[in-house]
DOKE-361969 format. One line per field, with one value per residue: x, y, z of N, C-alpha, C in turn; residue in one letter; residue number from 1. Coordinates in Angstrom, 3 decimals. Layout:
<atoms>
n.east = (X|...)
n.north = (Y|...)
n.up = (Z|...)
ca.east = (X|...)
ca.north = (Y|...)
ca.up = (Z|...)
c.east = (X|...)
c.north = (Y|...)
c.up = (Z|...)
residu = (A|...)
num = (NUM|...)
</atoms>
This chain:
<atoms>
n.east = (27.350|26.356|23.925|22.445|22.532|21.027|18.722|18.010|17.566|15.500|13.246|13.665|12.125|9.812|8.663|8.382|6.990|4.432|3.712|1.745|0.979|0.690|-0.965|1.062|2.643|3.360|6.489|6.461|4.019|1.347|0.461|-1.512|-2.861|-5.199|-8.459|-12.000|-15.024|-16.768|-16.496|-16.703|-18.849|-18.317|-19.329|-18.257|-19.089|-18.830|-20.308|-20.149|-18.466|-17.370|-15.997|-13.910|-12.367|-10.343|-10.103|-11.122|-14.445|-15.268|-17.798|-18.803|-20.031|-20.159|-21.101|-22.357|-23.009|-23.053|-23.603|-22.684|-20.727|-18.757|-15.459|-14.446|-13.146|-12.870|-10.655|-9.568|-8.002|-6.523|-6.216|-3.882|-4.241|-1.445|0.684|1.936|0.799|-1.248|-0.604|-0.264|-1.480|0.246|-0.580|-0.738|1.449|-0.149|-2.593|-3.664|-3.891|-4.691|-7.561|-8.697|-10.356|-9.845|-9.001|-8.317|-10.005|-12.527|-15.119|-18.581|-20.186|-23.293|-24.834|-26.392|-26.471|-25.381|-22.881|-22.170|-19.855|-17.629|-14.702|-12.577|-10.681|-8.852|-8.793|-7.100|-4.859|-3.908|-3.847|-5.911|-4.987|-6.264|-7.110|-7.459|-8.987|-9.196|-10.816|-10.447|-10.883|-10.495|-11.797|-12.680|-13.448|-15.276|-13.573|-11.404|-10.234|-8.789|-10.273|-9.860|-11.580|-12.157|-13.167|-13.412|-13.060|-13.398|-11.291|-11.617)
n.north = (41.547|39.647|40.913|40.352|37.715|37.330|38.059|36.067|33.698|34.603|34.965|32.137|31.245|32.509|31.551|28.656|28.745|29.303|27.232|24.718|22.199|18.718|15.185|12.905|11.801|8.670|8.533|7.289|7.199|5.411|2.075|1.439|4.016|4.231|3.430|2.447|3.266|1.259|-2.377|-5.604|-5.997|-5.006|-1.998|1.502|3.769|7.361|9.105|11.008|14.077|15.066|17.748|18.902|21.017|20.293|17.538|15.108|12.947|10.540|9.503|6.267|3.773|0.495|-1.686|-4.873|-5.668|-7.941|-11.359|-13.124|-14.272|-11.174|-11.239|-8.584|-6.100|-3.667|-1.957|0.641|2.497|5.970|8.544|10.595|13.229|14.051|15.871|14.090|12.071|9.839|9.505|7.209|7.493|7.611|5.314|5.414|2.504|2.053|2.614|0.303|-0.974|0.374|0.011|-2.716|-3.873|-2.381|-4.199|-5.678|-7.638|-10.712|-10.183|-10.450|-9.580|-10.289|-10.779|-8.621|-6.775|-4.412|-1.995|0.286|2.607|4.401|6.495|7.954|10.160|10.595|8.818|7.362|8.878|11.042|14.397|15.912|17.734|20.866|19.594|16.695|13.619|10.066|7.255|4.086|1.374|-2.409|-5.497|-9.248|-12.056|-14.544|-16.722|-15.907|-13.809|-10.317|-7.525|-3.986|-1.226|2.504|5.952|9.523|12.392|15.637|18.032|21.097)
n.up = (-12.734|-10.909|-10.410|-12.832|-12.801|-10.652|-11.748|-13.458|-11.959|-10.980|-12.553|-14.137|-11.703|-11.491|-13.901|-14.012|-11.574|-13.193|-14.601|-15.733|-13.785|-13.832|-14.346|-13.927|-16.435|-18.967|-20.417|-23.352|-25.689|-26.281|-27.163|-28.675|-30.139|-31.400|-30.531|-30.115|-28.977|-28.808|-29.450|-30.646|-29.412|-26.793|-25.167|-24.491|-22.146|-21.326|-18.643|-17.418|-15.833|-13.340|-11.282|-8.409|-6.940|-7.951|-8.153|-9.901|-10.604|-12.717|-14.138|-15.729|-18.140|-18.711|-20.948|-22.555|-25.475|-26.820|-27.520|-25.332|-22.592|-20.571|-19.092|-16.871|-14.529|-11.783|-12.652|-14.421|-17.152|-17.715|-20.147|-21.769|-24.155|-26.240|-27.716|-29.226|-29.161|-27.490|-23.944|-21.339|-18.451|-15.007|-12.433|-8.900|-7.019|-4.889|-4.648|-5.391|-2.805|-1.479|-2.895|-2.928|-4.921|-7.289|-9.531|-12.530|-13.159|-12.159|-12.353|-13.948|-17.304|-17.898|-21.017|-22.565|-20.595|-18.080|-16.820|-14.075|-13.380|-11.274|-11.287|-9.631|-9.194|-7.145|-6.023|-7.425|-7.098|-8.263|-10.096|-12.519|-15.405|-17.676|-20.485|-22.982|-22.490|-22.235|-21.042|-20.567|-20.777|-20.161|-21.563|-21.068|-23.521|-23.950|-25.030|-24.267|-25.303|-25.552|-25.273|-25.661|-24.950|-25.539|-24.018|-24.773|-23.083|-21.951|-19.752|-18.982)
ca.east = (27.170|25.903|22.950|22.134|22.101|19.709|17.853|17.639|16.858|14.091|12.804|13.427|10.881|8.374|8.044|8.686|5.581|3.315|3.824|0.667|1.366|-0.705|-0.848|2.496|2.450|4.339|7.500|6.109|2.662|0.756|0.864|-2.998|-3.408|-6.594|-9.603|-13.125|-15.770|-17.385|-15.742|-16.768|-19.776|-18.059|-19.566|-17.920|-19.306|-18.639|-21.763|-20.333|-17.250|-17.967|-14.614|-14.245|-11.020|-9.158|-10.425|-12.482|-14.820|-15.254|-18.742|-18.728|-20.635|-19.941|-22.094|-22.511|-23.665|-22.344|-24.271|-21.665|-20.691|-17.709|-15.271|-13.934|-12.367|-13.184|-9.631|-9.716|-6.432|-6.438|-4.525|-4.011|-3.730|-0.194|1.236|2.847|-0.268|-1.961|0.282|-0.850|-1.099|1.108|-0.741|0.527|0.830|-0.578|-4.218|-4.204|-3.926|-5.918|-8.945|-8.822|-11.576|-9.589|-8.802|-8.725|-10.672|-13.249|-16.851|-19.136|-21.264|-23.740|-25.297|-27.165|-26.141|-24.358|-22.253|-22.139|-19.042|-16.892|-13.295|-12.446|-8.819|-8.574|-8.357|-5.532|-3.263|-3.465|-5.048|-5.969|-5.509|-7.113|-6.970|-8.081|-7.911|-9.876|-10.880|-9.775|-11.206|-10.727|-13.160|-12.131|-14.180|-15.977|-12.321|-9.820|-10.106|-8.596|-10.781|-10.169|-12.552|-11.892|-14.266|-13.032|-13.850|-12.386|-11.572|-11.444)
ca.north = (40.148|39.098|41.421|39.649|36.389|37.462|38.528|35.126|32.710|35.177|34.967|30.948|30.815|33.288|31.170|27.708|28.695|29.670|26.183|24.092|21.012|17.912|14.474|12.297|10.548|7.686|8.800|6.954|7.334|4.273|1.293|1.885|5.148|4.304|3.020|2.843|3.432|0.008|-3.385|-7.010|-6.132|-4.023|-0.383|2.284|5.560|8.679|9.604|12.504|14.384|16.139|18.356|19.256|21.269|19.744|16.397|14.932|12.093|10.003|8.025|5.584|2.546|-0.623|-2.692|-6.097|-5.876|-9.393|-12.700|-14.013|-12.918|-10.602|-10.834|-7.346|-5.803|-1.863|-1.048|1.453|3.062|6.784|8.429|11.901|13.060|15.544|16.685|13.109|10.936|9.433|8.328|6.758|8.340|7.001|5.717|4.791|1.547|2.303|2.560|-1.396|-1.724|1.205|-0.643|-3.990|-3.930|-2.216|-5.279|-5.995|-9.018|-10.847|-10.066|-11.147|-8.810|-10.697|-10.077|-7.181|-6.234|-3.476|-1.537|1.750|2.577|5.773|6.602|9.164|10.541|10.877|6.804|7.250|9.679|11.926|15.221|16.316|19.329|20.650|18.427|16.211|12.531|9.180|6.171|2.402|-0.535|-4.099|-6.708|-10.624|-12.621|-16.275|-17.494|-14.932|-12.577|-8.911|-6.198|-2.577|0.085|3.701|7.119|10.512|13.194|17.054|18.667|22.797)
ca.up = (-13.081|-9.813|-10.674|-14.184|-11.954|-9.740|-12.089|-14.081|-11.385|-10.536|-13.717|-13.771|-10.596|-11.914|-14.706|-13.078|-11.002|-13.739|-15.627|-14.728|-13.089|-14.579|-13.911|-14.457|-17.897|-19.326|-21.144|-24.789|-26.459|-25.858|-28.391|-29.317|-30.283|-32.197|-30.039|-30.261|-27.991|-28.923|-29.938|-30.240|-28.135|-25.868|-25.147|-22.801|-22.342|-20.375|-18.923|-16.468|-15.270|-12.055|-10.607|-7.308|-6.243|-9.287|-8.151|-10.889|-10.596|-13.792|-14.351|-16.630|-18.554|-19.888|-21.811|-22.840|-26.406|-27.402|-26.820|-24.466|-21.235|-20.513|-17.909|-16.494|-13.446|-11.494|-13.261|-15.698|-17.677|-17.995|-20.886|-21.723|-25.589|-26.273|-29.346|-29.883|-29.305|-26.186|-23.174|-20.200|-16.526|-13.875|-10.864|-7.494|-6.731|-3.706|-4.999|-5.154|-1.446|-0.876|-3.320|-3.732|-6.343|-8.313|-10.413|-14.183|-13.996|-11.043|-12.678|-15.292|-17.629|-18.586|-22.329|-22.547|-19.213|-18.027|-15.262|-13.984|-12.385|-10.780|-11.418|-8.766|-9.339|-5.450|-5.307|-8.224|-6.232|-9.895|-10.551|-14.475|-15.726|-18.753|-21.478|-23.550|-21.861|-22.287|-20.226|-21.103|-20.329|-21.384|-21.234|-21.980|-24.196|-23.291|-25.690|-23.191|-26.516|-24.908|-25.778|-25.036|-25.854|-25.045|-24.283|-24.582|-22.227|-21.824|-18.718|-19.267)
c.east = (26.248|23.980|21.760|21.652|20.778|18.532|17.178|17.083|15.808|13.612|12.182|12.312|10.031|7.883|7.754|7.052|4.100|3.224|2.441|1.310|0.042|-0.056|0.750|2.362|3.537|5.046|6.820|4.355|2.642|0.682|-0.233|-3.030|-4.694|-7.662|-10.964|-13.822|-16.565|-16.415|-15.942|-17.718|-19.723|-18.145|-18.920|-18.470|-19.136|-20.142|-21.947|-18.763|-17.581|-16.239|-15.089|-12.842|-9.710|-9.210|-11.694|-12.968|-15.370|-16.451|-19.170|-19.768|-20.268|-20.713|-22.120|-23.159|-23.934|-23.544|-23.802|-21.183|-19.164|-16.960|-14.419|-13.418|-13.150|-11.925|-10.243|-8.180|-6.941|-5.624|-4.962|-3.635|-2.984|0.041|1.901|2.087|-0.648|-0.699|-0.528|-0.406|-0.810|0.045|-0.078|0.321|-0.256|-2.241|-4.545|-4.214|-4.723|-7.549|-8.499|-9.353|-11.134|-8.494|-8.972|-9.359|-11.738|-14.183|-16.956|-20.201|-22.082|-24.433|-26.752|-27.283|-25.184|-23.997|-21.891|-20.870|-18.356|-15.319|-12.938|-11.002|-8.436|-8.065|-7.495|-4.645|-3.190|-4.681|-4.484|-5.867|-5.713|-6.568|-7.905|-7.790|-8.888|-9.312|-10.907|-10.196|-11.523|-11.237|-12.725|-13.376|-14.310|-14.492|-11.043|-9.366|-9.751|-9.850|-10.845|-10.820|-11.918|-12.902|-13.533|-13.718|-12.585|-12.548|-10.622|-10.669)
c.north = (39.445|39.341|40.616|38.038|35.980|37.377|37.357|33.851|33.661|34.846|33.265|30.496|31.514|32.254|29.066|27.196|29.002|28.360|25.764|22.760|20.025|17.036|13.431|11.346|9.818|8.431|8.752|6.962|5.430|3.492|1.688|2.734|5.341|3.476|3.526|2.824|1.635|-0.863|-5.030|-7.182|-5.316|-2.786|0.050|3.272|6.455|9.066|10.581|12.449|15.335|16.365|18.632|19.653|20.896|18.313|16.024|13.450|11.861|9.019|7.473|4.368|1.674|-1.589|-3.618|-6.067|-6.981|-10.595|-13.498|-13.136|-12.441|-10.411|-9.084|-7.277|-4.257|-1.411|-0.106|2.397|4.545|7.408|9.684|12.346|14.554|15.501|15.455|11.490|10.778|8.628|8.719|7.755|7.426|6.639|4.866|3.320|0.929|2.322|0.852|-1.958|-1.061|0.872|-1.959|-4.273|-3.672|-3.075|-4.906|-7.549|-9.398|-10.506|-10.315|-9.766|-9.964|-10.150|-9.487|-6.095|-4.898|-2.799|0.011|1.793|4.149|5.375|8.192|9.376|10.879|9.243|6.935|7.335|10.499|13.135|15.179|17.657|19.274|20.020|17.751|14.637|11.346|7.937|4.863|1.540|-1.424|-4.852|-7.623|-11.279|-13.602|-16.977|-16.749|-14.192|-11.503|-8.147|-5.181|-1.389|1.342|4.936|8.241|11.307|14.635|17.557|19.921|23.069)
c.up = (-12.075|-9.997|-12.001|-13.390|-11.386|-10.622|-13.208|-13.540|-10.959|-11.678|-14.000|-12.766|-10.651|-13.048|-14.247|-12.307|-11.669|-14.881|-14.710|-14.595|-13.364|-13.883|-14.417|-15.395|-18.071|-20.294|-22.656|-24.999|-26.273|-27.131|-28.943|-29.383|-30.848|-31.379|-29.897|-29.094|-27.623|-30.239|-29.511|-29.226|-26.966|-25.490|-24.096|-23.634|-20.971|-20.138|-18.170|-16.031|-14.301|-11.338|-9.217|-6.671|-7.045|-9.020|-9.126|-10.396|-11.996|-13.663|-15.540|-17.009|-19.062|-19.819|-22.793|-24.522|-27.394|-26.760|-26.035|-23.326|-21.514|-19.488|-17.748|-15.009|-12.742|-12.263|-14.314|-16.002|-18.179|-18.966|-21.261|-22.951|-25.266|-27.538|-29.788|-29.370|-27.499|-25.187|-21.743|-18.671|-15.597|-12.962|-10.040|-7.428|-5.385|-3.959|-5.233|-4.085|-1.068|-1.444|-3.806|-4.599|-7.221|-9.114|-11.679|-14.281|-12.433|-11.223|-14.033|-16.077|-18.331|-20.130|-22.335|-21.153|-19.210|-16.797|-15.165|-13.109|-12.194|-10.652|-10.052|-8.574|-8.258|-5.500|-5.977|-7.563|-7.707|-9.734|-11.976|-14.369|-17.097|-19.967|-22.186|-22.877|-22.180|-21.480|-20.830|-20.570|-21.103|-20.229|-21.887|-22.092|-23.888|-23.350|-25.297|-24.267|-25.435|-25.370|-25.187|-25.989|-24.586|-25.147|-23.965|-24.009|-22.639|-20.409|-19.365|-18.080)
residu = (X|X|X|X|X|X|X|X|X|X|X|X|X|X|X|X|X|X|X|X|X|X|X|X|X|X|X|X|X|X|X|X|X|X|X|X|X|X|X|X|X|X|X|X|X|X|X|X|X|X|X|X|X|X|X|X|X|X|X|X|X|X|X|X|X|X|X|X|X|X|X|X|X|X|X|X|X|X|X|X|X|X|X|X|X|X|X|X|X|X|X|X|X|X|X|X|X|X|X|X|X|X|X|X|X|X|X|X|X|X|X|X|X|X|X|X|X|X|X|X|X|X|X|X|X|X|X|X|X|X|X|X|X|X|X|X|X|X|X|X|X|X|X|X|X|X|X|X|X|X|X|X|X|X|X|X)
num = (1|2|3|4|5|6|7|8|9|10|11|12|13|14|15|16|17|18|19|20|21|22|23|24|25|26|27|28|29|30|31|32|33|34|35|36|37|38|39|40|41|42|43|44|45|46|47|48|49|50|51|52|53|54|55|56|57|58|59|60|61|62|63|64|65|66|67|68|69|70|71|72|73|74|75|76|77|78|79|80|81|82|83|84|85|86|87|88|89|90|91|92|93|94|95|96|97|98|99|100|101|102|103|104|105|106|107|108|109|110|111|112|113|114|115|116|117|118|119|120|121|122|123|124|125|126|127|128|129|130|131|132|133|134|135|136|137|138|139|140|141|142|143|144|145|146|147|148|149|150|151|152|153|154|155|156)
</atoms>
């Protein structure tokens, strides 16, 4: 019996250790599961995913396509698609003392303007593993309209 034991928590930590370890998601699928890339003027795009050690850096665009300006923030919401829709990735709260910038609001796009920015999952406190995952950002309207647009990316 003792033998059978052994032989099941071995088993338990052979397999235990061959699970991959991803980033920590929210319990529920996110209320939006449907977002576009562009909305109300608002473009995002992915325009590079560069890894490095299982650290990815994320560079991104958003663009003003509207005749009115847009306010925004450096935030951006990561979300990771599973077998029961898109739910969001945990981060620390600790990345808001470690970047102040990273705000949801405090700049203007002006119209036809646009911003290049970097997500670097080192400032999160999150690695990705492979997946399918997309980047979130909302932009408020001249009338404090929300708008979030979303861009899908893959990391292999």
């Amino acid at each position: 019996m003792a033998r059978i034991t052994r032989v099941l928590i071995l088993l338990l930590l052979i397999s235990g250790c061959s699970m991959e370890t991803g980033p920590a998601l929210l319990p529920d699928p996110v209320p939006d599961q449907e977002m576009a890339p562009s909305k109300s003027g608002a473009l995002l795009e992915i325009l590079d995913v560069r890894t490095d050690d299982g650290q990815y850096k994320i560079s991104y665009e958003l663009t003003n396509q509207s005749e009115d300006l847009l306010g925004y923030g450096g935030y951006a919401a990561l979300e990771k698609k599973t077998a029961k829709g898109w739910h969001g990735l945990i981060y620390s709260d600790a990345v808001f003392y470690r970047d102040p910038e990273f705000r949801d609001f405090g700049k203007m796009l002006n119209p036809g303007g646009s911003d290049r920015m970097v997500l670097d999952t080192v400032d999160i406190g999150t690695a990705l593993n492979p997946g399918t995952y997309r980047l979130v950002k909302t932009v408020n309207s001249k009338d404090g309209q929300e708008i979030s647009v979303a861009a899908e990316f893959e990391v292999k």
